[in-house]
Every structure is written in C-alpha cells, then in structure tokens.
C-alpha positions as CSV (number, residue, x, y, z in Angstrom):
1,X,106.3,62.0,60.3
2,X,107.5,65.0,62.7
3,X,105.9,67.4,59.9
4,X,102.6,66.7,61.3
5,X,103.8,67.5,64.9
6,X,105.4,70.4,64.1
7,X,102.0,71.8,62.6
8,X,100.3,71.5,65.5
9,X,102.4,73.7,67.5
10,X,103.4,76.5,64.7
11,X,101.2,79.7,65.4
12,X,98.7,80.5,62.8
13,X,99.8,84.1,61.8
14,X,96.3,85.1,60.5
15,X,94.2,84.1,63.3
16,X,96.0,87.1,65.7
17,X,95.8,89.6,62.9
18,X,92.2,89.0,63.0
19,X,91.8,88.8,66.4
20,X,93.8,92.6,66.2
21,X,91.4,93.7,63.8
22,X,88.5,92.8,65.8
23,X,89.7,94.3,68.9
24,X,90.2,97.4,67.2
25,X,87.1,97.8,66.0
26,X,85.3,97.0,69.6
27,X,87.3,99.8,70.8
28,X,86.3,102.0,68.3
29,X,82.6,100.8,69.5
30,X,83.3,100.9,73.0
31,X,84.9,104.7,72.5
32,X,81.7,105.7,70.7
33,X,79.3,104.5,73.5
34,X,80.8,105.5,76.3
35,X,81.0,108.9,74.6
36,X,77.1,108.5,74.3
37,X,77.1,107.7,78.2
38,X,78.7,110.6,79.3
39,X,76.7,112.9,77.5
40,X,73.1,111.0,79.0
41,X,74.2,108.4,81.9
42,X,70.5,107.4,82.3
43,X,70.4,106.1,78.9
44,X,69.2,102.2,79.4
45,X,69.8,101.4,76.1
46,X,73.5,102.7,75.9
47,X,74.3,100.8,79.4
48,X,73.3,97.1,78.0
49,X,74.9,97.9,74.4
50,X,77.6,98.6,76.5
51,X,77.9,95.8,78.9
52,X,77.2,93.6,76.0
53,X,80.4,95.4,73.9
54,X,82.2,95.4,77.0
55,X,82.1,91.4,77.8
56,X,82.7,90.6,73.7
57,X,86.0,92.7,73.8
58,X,87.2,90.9,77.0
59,X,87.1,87.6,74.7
60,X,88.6,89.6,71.6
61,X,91.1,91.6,73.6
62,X,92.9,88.7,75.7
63,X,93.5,87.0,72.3
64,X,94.3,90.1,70.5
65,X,98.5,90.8,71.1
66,X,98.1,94.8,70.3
67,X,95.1,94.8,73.5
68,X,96.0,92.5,75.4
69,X,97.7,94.9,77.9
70,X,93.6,96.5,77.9
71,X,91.7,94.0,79.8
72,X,92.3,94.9,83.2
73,X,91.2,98.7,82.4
74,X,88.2,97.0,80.7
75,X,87.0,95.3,84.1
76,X,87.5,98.7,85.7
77,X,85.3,100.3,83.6
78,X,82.7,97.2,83.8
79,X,82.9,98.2,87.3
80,X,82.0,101.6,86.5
81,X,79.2,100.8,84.6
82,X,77.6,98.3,87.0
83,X,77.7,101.7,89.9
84,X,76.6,103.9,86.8
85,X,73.8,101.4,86.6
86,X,73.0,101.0,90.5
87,X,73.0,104.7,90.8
88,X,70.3,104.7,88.3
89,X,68.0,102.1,89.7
C-alpha cells in the first residue's frame, strides 16, 4: 500500500540527466551565437536566435543540477542583449 506513495516522491534519476544534457547543449548554442554577435552586433537574425536560445535555456537550466548555478548570469546577459538591441534600433 505505501509502495505506491513512496513512488511518487522518489526522484526519477533519468529525467535530470536529460535535463543536464540538454542544458549542455544550449550552452554550446548559446557560446556559438554570442560568438557570432560579437563579431557583427547588428546582426537581426543572430539577436532573435539568441533571445529565443536564451529564454529555452532558462527553462532547461533551472531544472538542470550541473547549470542551475547559470541562470542569474543568463538574465544578465538577456539584459545585455535587450541594450545591444535598443542601441541598434
């Protein structure tokens, strides 16, 4: 009878490796855009791809235990984008 309880409190072991996995790569992603900002910070394109990269992460990375500790330096540089994008308009 308490089996059933139990189960619905244990941790599911697989779901934060994946959720690991998937932060690493948007970092990867994130490292590889920004990279393409820096070099052309006009380019529209790059901006949204990275606003859009930058708001799936903060999903990904407040589940994920190895990023967790990320998400308050990915606001800060949300907030660097948004003056990166006013700067521009």
């Amino acid at each position: 009878m308490f089996e059933s309880l139990k189960s619905l409190w244990k941790k599911d072991e697989s779901a934060a490796e994946e959720y690991d996995s998937q932060a690493t790569l948007l970092a990867e992603d994130i490292q590889a855009l920004e990279g393409k900002l820096e070099k052309d910070p006009r380019n529209s394109d790059v901006q949204k791809q990275l606003m859009l990269m930058y708001n799936r992460a903060l999903n990904v990375f407040a589940k994920s235990k190895q990023h967790r500790q990320d998400v308050d330096s990915l606001f800060l540089r949300i907030d660097k984008l948004r003056n990166i994008i006013r700067r521009n308009i």
